[in-house]
CHARMM internal coordinates of N, CA and C (Angstrom, degrees):
IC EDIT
DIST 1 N 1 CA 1.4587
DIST 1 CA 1 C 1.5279
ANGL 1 N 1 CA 1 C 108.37
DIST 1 C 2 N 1.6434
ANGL 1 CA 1 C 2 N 122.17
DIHE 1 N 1 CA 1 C 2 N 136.55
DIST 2 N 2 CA 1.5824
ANGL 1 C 2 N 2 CA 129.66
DIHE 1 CA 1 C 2 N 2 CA -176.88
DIST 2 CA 2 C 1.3155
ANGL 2 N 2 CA 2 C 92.42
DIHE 1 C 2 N 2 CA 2 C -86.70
DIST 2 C 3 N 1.0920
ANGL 2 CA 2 C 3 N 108.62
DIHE 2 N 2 CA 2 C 3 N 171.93
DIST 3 N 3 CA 1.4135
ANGL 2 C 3 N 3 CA 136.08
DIHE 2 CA 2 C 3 N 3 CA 167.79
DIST 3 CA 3 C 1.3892
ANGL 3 N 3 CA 3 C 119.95
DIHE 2 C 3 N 3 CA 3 C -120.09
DIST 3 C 4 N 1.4009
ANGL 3 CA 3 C 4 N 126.82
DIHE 3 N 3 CA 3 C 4 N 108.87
DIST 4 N 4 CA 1.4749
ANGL 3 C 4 N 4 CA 119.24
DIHE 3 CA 3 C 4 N 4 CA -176.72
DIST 4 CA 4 C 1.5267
ANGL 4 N 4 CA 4 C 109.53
DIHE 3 C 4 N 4 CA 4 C -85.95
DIST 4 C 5 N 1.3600
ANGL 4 CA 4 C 5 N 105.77
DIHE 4 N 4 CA 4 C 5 N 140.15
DIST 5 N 5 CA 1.3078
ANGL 4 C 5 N 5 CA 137.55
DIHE 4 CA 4 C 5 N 5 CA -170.76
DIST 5 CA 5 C 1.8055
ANGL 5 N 5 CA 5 C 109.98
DIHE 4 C 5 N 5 CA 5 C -92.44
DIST 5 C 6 N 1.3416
ANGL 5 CA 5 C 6 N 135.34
DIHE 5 N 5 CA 5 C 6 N 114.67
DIST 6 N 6 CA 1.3523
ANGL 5 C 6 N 6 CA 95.35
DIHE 5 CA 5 C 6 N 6 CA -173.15
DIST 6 CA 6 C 1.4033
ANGL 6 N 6 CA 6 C 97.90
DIHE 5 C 6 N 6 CA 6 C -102.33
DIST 6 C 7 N 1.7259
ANGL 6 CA 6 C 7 N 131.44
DIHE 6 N 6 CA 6 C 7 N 152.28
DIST 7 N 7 CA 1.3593
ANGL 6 C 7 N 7 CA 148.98
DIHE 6 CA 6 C 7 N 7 CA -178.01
DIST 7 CA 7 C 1.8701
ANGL 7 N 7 CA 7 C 96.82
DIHE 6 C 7 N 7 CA 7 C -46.84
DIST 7 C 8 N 1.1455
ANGL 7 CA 7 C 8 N 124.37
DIHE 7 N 7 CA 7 C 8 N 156.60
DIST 8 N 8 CA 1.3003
ANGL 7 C 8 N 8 CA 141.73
DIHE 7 CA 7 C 8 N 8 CA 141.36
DIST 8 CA 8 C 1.5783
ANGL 8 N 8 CA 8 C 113.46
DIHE 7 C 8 N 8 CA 8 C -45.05
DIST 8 C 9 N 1.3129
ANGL 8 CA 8 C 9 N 121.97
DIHE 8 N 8 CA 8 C 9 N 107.46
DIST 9 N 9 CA 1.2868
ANGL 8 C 9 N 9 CA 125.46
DIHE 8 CA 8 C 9 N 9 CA -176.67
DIST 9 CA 9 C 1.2778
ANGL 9 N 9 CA 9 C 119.41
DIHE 8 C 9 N 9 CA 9 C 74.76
DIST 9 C 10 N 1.2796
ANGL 9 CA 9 C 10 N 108.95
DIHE 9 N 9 CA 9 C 10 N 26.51
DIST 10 N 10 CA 1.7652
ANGL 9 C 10 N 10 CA 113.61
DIHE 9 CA 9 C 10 N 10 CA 169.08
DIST 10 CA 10 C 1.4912
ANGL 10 N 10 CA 10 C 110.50
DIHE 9 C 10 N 10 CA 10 C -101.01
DIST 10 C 11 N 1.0855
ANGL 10 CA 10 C 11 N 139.01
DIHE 10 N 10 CA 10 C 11 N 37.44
DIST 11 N 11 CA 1.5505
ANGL 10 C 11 N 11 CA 138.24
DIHE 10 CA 10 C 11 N 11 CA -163.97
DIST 11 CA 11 C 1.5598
ANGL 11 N 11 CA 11 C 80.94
DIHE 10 C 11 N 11 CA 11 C -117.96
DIST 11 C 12 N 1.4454
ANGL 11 CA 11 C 12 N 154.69
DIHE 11 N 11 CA 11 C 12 N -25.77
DIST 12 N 12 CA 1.0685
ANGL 11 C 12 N 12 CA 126.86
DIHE 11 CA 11 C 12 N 12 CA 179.14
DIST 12 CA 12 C 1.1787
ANGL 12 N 12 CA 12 C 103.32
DIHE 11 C 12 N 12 CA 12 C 105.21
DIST 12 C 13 N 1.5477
ANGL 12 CA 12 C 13 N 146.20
DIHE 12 N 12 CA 12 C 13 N -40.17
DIST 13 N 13 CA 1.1383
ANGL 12 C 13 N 13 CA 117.03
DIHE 12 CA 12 C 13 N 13 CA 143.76
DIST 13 CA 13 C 1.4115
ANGL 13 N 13 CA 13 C 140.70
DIHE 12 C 13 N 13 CA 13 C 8.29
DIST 13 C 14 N 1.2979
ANGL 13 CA 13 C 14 N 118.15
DIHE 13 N 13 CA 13 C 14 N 133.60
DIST 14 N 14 CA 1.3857
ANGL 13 C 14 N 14 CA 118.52
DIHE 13 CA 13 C 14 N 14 CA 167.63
DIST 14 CA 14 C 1.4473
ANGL 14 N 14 CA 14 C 124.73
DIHE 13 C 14 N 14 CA 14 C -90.44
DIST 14 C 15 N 1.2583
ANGL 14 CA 14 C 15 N 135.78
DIHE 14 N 14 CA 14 C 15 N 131.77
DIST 15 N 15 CA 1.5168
ANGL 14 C 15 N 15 CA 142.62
DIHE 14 CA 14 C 15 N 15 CA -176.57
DIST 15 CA 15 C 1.2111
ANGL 15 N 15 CA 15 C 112.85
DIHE 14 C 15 N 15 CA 15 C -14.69
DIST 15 C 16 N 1.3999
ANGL 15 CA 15 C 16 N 124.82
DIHE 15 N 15 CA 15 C 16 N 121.35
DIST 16 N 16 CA 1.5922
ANGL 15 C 16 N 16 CA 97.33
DIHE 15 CA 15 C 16 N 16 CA 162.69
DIST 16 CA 16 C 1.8456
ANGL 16 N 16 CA 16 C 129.91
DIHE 15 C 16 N 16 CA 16 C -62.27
DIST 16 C 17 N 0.8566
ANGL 16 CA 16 C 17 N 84.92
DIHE 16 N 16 CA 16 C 17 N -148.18
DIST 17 N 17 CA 2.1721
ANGL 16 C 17 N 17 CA 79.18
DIHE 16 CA 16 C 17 N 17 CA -165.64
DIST 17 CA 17 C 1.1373
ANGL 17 N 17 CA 17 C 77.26
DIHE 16 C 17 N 17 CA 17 C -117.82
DIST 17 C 18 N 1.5705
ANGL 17 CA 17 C 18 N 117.43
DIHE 17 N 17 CA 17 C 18 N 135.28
DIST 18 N 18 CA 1.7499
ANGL 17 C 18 N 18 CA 119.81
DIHE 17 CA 17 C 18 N 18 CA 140.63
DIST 18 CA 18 C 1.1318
ANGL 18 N 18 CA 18 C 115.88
DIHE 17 C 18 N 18 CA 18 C -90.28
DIST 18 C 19 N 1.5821
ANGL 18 CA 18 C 19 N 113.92
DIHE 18 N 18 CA 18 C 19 N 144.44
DIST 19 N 19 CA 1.8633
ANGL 18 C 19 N 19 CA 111.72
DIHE 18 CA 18 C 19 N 19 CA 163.45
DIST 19 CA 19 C 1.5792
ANGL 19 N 19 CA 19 C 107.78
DIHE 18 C 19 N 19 CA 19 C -27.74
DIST 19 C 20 N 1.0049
ANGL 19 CA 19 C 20 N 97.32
DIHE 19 N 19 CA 19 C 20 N -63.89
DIST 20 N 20 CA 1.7773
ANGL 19 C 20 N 20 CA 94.02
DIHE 19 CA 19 C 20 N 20 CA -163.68
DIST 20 CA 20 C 1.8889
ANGL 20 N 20 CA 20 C 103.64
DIHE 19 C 20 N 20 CA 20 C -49.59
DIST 20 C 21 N 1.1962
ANGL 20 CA 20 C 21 N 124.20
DIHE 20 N 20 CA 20 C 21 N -30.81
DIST 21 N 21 CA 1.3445
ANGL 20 C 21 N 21 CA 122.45
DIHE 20 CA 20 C 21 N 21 CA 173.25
DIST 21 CA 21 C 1.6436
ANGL 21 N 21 CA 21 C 125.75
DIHE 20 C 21 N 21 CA 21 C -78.99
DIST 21 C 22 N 1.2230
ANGL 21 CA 21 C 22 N 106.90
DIHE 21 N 21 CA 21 C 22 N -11.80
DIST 22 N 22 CA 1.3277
ANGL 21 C 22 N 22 CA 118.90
DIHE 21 CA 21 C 22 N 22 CA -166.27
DIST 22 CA 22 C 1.5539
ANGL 22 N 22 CA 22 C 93.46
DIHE 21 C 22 N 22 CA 22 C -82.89
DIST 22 C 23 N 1.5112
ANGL 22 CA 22 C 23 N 106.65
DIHE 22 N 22 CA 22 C 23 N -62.58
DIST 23 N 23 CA 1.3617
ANGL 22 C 23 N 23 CA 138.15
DIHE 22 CA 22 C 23 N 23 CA 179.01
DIST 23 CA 23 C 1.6110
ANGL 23 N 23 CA 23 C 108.00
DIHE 22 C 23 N 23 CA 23 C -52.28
DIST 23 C 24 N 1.3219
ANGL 23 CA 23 C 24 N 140.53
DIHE 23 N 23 CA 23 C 24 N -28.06
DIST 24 N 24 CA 1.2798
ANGL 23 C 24 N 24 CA 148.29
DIHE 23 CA 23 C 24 N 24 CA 132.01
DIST 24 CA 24 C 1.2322
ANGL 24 N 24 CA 24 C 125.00
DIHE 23 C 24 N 24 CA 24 C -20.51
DIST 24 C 25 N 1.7692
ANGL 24 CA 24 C 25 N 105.89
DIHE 24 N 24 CA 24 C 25 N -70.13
DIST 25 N 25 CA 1.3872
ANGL 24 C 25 N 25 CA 119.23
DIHE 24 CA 24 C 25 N 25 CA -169.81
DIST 25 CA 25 C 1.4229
ANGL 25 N 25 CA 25 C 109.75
DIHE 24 C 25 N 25 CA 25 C -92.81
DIST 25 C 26 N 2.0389
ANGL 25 CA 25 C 26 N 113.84
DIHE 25 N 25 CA 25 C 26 N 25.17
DIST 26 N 26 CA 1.1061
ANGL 25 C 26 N 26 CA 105.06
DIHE 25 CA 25 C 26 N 26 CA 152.78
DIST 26 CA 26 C 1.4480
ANGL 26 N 26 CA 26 C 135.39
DIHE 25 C 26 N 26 CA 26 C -114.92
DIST 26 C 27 N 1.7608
ANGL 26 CA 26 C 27 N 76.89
DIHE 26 N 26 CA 26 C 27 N -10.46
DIST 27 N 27 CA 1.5290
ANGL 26 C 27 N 27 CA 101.81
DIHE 26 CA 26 C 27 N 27 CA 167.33
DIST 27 CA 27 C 1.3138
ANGL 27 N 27 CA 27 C 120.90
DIHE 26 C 27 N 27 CA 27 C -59.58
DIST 27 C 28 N 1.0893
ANGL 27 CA 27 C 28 N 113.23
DIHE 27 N 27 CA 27 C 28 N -53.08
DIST 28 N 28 CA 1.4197
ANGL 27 C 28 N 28 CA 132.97
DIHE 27 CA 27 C 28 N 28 CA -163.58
DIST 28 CA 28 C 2.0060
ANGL 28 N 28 CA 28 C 102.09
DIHE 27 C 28 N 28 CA 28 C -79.77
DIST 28 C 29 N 0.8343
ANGL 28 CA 28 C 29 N 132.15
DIHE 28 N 28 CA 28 C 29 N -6.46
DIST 29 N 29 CA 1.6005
ANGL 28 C 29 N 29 CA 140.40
DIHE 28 CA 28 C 29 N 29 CA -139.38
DIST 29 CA 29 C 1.8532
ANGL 29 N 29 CA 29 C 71.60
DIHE 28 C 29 N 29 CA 29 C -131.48
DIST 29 C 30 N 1.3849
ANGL 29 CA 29 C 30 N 115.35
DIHE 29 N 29 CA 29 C 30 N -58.12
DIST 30 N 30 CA 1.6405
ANGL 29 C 30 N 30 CA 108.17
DIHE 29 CA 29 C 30 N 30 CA -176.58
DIST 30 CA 30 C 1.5852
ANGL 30 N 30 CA 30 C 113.95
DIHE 29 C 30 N 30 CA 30 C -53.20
DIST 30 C 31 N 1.3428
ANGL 30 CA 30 C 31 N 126.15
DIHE 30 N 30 CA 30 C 31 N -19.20
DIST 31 N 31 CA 1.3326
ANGL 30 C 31 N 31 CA 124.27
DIHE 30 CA 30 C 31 N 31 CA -117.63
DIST 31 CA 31 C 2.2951
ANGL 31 N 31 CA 31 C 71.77
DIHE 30 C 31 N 31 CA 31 C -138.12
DIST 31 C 32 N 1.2223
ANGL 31 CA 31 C 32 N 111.55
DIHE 31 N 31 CA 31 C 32 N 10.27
DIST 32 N 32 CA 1.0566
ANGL 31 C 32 N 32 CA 103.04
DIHE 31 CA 31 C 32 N 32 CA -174.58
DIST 32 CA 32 C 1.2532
ANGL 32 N 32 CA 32 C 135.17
DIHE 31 C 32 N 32 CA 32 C 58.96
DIST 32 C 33 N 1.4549
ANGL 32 CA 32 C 33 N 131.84
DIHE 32 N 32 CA 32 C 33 N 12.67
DIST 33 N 33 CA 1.6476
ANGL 32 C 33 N 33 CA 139.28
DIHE 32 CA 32 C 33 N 33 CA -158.68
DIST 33 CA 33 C 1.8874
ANGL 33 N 33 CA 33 C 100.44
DIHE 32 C 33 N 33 CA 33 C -114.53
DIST 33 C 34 N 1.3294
ANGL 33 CA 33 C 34 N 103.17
DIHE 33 N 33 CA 33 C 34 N 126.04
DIST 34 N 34 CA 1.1781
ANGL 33 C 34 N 34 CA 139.25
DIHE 33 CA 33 C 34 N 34 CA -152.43
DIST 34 CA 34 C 1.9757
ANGL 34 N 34 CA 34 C 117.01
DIHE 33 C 34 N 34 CA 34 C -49.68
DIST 34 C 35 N 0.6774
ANGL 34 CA 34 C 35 N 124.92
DIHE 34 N 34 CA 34 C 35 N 81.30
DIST 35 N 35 CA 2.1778
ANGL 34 C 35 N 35 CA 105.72
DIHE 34 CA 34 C 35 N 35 CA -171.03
DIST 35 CA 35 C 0.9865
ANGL 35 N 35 CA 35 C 117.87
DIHE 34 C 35 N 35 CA 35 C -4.97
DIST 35 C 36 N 1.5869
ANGL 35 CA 35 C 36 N 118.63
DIHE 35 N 35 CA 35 C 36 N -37.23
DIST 36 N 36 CA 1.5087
ANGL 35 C 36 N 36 CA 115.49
DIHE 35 CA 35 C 36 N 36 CA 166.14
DIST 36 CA 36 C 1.4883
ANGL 36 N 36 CA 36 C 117.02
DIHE 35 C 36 N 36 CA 36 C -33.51
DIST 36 C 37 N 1.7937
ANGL 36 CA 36 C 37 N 102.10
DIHE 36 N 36 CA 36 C 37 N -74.37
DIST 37 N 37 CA 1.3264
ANGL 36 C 37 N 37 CA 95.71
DIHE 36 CA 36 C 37 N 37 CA -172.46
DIST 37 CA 37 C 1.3398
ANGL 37 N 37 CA 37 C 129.64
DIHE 36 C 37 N 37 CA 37 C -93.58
DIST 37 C 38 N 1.1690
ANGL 37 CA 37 C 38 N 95.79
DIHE 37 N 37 CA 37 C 38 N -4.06
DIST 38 N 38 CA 1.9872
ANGL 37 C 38 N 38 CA 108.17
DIHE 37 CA 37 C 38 N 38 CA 159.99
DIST 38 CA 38 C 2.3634
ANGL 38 N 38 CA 38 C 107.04
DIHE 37 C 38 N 38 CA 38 C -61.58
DIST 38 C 39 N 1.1006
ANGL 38 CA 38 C 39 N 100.31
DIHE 38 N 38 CA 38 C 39 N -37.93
DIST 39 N 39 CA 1.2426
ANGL 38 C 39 N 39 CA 92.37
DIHE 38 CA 38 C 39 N 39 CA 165.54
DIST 39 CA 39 C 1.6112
ANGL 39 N 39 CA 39 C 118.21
DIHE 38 C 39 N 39 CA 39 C -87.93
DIST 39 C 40 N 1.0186
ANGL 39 CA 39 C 40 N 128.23
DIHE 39 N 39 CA 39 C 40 N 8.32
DIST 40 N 40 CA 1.2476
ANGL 39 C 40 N 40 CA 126.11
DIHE 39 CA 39 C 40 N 40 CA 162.51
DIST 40 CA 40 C 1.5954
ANGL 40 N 40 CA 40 C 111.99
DIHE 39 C 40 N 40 CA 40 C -90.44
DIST 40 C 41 N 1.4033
ANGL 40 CA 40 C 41 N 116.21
DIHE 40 N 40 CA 40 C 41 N -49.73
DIST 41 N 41 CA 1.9526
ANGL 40 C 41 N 41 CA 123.51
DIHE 40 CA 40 C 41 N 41 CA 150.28
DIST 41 CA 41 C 0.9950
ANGL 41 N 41 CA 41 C 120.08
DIHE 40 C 41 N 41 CA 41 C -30.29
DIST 41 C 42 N 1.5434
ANGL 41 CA 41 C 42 N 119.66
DIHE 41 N 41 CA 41 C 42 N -59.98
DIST 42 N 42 CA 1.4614
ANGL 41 C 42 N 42 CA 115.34
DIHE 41 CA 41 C 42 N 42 CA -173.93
DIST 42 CA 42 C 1.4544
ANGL 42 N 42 CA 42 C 106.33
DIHE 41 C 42 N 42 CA 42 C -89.06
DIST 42 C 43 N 1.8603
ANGL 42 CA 42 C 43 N 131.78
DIHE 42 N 42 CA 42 C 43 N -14.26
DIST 43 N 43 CA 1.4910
ANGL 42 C 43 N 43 CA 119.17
DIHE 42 CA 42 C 43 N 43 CA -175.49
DIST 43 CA 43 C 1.3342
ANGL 43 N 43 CA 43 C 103.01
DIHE 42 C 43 N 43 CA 43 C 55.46
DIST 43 C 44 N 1.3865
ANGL 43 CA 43 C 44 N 104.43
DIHE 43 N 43 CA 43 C 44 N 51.85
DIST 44 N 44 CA 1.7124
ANGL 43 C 44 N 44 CA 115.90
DIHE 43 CA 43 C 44 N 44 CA 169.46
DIST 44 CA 44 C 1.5985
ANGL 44 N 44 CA 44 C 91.97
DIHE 43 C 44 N 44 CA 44 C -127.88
DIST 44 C 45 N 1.3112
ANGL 44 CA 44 C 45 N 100.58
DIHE 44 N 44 CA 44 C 45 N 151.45
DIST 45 N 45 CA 1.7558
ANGL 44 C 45 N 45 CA 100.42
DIHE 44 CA 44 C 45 N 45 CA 158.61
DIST 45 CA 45 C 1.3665
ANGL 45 N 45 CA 45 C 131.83
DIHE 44 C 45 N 45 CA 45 C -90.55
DIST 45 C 46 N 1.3168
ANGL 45 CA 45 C 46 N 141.64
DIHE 45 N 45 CA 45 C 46 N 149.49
DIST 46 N 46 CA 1.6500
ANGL 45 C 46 N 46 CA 138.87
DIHE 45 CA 45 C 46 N 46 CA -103.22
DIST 46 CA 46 C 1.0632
ANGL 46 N 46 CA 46 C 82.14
DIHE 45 C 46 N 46 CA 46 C -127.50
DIST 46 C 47 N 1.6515
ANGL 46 CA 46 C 47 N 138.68
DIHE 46 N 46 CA 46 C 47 N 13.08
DIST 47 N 47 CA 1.1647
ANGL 46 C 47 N 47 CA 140.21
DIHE 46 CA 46 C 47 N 47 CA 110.06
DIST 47 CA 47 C 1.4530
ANGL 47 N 47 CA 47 C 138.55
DIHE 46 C 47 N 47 CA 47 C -52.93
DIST 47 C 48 N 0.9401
ANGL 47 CA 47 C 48 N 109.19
DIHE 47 N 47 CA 47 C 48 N -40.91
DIST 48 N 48 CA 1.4236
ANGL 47 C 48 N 48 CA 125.32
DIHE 47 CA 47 C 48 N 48 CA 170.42
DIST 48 CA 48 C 1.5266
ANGL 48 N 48 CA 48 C 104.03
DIHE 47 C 48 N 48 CA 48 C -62.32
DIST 48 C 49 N 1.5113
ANGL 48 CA 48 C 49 N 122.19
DIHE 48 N 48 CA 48 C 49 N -62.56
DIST 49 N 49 CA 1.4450
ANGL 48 C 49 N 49 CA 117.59
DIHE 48 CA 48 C 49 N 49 CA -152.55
DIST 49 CA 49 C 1.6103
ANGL 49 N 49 CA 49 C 88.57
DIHE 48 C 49 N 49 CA 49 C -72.14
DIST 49 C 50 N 1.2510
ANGL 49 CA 49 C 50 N 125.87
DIHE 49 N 49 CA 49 C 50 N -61.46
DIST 50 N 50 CA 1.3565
ANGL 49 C 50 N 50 CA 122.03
DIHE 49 CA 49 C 50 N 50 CA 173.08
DIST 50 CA 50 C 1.6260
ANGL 50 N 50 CA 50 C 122.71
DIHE 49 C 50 N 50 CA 50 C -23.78
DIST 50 C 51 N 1.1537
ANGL 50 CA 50 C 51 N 117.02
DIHE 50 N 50 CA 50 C 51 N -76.53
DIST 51 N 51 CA 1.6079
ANGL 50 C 51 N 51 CA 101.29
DIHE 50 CA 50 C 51 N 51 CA 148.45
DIST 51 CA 51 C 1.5206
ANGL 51 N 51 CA 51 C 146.06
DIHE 50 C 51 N 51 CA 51 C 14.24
DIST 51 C 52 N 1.6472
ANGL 51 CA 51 C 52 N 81.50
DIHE 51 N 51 CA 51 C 52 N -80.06
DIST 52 N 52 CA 1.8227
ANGL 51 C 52 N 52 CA 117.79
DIHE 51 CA 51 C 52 N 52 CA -151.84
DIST 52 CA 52 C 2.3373
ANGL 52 N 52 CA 52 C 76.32
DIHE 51 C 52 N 52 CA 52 C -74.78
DIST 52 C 53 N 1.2871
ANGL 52 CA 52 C 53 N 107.64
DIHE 52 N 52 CA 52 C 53 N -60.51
DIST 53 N 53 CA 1.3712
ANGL 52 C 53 N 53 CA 121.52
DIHE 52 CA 52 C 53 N 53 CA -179.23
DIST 53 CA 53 C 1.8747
ANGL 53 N 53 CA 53 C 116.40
DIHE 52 C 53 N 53 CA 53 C -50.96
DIST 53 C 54 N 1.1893
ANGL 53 CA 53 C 54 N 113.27
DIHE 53 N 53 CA 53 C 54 N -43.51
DIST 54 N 54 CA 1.5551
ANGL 53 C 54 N 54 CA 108.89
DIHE 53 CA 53 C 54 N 54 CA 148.19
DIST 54 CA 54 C 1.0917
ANGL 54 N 54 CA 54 C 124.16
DIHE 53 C 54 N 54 CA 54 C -64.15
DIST 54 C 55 N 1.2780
ANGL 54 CA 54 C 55 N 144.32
DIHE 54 N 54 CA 54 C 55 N -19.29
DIST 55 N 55 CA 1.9268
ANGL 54 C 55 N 55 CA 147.43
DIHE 54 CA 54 C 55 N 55 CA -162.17
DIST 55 CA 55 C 1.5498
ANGL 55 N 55 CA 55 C 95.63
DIHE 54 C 55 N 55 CA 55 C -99.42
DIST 55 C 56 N 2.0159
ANGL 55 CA 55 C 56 N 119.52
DIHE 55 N 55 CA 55 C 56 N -18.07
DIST 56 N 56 CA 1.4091
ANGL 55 C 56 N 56 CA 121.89
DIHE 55 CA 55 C 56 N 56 CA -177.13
DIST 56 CA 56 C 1.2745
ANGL 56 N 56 CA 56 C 101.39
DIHE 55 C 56 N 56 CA 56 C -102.98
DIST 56 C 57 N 1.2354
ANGL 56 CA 56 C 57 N 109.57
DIHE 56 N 56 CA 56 C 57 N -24.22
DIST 57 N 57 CA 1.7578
ANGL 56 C 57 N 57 CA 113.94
DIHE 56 CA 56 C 57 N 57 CA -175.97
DIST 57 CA 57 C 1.4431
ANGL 57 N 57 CA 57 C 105.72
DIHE 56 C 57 N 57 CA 57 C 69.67
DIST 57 C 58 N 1.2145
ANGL 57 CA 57 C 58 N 93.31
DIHE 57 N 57 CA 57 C 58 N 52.77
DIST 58 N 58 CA 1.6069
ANGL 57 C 58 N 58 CA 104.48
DIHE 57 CA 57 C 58 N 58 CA 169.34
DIST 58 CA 58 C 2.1502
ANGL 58 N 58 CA 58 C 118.09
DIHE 57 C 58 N 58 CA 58 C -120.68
DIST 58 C 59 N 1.1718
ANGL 58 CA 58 C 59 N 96.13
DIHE 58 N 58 CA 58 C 59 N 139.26
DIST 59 N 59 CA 1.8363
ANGL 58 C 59 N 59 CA 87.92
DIHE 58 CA 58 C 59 N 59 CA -165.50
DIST 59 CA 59 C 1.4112
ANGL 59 N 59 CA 59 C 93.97
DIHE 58 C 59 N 59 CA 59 C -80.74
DIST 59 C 60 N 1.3420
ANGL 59 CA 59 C 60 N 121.95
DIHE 59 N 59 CA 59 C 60 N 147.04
DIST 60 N 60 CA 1.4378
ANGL 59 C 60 N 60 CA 123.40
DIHE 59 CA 59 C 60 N 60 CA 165.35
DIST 60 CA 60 C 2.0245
ANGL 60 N 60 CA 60 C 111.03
DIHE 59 C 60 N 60 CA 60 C -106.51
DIST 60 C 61 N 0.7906
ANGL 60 CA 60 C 61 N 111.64
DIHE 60 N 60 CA 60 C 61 N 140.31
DIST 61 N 61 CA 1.3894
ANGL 60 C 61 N 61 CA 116.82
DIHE 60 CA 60 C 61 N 61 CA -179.37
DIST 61 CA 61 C 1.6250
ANGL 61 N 61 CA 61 C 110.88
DIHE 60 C 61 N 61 CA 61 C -82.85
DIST 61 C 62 N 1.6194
ANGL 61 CA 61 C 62 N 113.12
DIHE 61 N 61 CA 61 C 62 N 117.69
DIST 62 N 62 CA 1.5302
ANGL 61 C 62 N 62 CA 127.86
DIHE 61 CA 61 C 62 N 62 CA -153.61
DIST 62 CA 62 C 1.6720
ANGL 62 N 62 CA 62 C 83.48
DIHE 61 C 62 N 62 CA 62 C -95.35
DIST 62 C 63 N 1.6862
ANGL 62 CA 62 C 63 N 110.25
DIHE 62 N 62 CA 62 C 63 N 115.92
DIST 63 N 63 CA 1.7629
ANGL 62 C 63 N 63 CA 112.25
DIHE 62 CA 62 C 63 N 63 CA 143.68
DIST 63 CA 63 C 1.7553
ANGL 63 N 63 CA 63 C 120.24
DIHE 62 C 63 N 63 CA 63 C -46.65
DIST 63 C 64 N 1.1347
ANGL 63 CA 63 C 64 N 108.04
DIHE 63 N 63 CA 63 C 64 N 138.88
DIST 64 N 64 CA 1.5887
ANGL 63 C 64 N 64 CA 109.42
DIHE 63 CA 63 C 64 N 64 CA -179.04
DIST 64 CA 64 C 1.4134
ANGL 64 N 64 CA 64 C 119.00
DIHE 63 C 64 N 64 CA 64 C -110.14
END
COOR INIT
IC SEED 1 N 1 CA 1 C
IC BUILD
């Protein structure tokens, strides 16, 4: 019988945030541009940036 091993970062977790990403999604959040496409910038899901943007208490501007 094997024993499965699980990979580094396979628990499903989401990425942690780097400064440089945080600092991104505040730029861009200043600059009025939407979670939509701030998660397309960062290749986070628009769950995630939404999130990361409530935990800063920052409003993101919703596409309609």
């Amino acid at each position: 019988m094997t024993q499965s091993i699980p990979l580094a970062g396979a628990t499903g977790a989401a990425p942690l945030w780097s400064h440089e990403a945080v600092r991104q999604l505040l730029d861009l959040a200043r600059e009025d541009v939407s979670a939509e496409v701030i998660s397309l910038k960062l290749r986070r899901p628009v769950a995630d940036v939404r999130a990361k943007a409530s935990e800063l208490g920052v409003h993101l501007k919703v596409d309609l």
